[in-house]
C-alpha positions as CSV (number, residue, x, y, z in Angstrom):
1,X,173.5,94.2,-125.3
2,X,173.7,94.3,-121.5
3,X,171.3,91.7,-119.0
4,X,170.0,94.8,-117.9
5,X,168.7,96.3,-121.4
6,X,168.0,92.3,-122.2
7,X,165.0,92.9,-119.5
8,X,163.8,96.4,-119.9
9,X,163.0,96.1,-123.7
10,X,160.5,93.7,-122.9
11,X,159.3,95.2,-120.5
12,X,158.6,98.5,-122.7
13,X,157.5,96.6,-125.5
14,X,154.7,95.0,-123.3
15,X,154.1,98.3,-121.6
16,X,153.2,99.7,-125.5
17,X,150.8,96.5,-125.9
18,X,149.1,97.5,-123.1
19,X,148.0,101.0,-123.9
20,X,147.1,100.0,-127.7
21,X,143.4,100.9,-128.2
22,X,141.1,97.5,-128.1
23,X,138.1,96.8,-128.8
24,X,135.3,97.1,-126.1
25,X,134.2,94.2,-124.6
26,X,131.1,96.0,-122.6
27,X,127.9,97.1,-124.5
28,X,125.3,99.2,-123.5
29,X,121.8,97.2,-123.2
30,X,118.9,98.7,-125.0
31,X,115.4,97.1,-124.2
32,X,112.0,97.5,-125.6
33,X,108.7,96.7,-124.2
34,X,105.7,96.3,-125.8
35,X,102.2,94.9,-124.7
36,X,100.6,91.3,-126.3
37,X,96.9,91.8,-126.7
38,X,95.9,88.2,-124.9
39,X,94.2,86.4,-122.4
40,X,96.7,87.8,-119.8
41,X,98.0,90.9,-121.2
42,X,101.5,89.6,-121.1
43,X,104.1,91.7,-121.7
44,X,107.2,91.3,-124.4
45,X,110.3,92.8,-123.7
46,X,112.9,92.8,-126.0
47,X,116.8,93.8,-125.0
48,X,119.6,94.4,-127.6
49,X,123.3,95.0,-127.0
50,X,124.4,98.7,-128.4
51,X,126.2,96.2,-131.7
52,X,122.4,94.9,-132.2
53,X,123.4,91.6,-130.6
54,X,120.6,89.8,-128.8
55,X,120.9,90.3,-124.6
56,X,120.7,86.5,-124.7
57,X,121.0,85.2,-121.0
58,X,120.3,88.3,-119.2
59,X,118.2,88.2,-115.8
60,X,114.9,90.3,-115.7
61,X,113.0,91.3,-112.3
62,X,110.7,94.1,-111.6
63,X,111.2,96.6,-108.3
64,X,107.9,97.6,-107.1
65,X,107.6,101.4,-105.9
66,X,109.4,102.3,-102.9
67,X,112.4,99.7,-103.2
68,X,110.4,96.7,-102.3
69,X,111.6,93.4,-102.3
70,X,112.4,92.2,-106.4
71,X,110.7,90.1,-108.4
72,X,112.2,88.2,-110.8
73,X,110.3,87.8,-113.8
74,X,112.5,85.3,-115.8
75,X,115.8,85.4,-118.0
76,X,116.3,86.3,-122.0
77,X,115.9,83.7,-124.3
78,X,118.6,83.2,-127.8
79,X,116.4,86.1,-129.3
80,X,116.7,88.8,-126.3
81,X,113.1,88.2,-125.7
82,X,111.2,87.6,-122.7
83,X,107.1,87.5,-122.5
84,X,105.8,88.2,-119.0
85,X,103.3,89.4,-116.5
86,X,103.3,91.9,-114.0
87,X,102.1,90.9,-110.7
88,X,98.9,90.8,-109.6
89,X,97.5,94.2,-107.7
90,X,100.9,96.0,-109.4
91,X,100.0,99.6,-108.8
92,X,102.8,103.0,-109.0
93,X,106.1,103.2,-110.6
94,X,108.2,99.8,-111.2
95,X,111.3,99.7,-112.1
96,X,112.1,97.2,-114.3
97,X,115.8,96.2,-114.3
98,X,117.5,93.8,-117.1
99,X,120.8,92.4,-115.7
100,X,123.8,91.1,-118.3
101,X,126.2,91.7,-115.4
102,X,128.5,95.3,-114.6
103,X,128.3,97.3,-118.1
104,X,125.2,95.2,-119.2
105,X,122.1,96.7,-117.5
106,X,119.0,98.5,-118.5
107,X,116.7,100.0,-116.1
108,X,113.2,101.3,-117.4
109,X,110.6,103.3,-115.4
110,X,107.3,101.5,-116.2
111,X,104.2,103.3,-114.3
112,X,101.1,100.6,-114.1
113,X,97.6,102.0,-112.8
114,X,94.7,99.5,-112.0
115,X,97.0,96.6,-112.9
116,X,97.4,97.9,-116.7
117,X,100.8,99.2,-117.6
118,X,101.5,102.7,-119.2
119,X,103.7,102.4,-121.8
120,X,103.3,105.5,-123.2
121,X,104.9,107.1,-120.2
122,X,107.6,104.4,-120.1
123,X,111.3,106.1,-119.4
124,X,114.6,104.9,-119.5
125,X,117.4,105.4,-117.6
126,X,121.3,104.7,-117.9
127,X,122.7,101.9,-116.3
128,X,125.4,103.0,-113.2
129,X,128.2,104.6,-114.5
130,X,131.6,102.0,-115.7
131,X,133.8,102.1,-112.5
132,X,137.0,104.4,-112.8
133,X,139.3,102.0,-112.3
134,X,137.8,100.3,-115.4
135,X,139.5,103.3,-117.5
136,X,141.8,102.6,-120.3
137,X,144.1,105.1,-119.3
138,X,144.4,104.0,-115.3
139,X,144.8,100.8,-116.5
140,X,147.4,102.0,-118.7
141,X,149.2,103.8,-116.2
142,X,148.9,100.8,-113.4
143,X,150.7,98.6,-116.0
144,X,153.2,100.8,-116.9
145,X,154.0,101.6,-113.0
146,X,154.1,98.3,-112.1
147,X,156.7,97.4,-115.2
148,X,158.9,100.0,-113.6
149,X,159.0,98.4,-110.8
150,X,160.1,95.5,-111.8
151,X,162.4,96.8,-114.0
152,X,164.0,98.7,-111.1
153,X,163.8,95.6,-108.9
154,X,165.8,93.2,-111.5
155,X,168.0,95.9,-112.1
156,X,168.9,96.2,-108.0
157,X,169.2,92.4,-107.9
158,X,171.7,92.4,-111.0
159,X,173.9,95.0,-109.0
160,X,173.6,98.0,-111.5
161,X,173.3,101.3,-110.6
162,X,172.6,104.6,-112.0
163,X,175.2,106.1,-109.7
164,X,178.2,104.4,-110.8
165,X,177.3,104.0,-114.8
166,X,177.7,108.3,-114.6
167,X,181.0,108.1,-113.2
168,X,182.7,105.7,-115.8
């Protein structure tokens, strides 16, 4: 076997591991909110991974209508469960955002008149679409670009050439 086939089977080989299929790291976040009948009409929200796993860790705030300034509300304990209380005089559409990071946010539409949230009118809307560049197959084909080259650049450095391997 020549140097130069010593380095480019490798380098296939790891190009092949690359594009296998593996398993998704990023989960959806799917939340909940209902309302505790208390003193201070807290309310509980409750956010799951797509796999059922708890959204353990994730930061919650509320956007007040119009894009105002965020408030953040607290973070989700071991259980994906955070009680809380909307501020005081809340009044329109808020947008309630829980944040896990990029691929691990929810955002619900929660309307409060009079201070008292509507959650029968409570909506829910995907979180920003996964960046392009996040995609399997461009990943794939970056990989697989950059192994070439490589490959062309050891193959330069070792002197061999396309050119004079036809004329032999």
């Amino acid at each position: 076997m020549t140097s130069f086939h010593r380095l480019v089977v490798p380098c296939l080989g790891a190009a092949a591991l690359a594009l296998l299929p593996v398993a998704a790291r990023a989960h959806a976040i799917e939340s909940s909110l209902d309302q505790l009948r208390s003193l201070n009409d807290a309310l509980l929200l409750e956010s799951r991974f797509s796999s059922g796993e708890p959204a353990a860790g994730a930061q919650v705030r509320v956007v007040p209508p119009g894009g105002g300034t965020p408030v953040e509300v607290g973070q989700l304990d071991a259980d994906g469960k955070l009680s809380f209380v909307l501020p005081r005089g809340a009044d329109g559409t808020w947008e309630l955002q829980v944040d896990d990071g990029p691929g691990h946010r929810d955002f619900l539409d929660l309307t409060v008149k009079s201070g008292r949230p509507q959650l029968d009118t409570l909506s829910s809307r995907p979180a920003e679409p996964t960046a392009a560049w996040a995609s399997p197959w461009l990943i794939g084909t970056v990989v697989l670009g950059g192994l070439g080259s490589i490959g062309g650049v050891i193959a330069g450095l070792s002197g061999w050439s396309a050119a004079r391997r036809r004329l032999r």
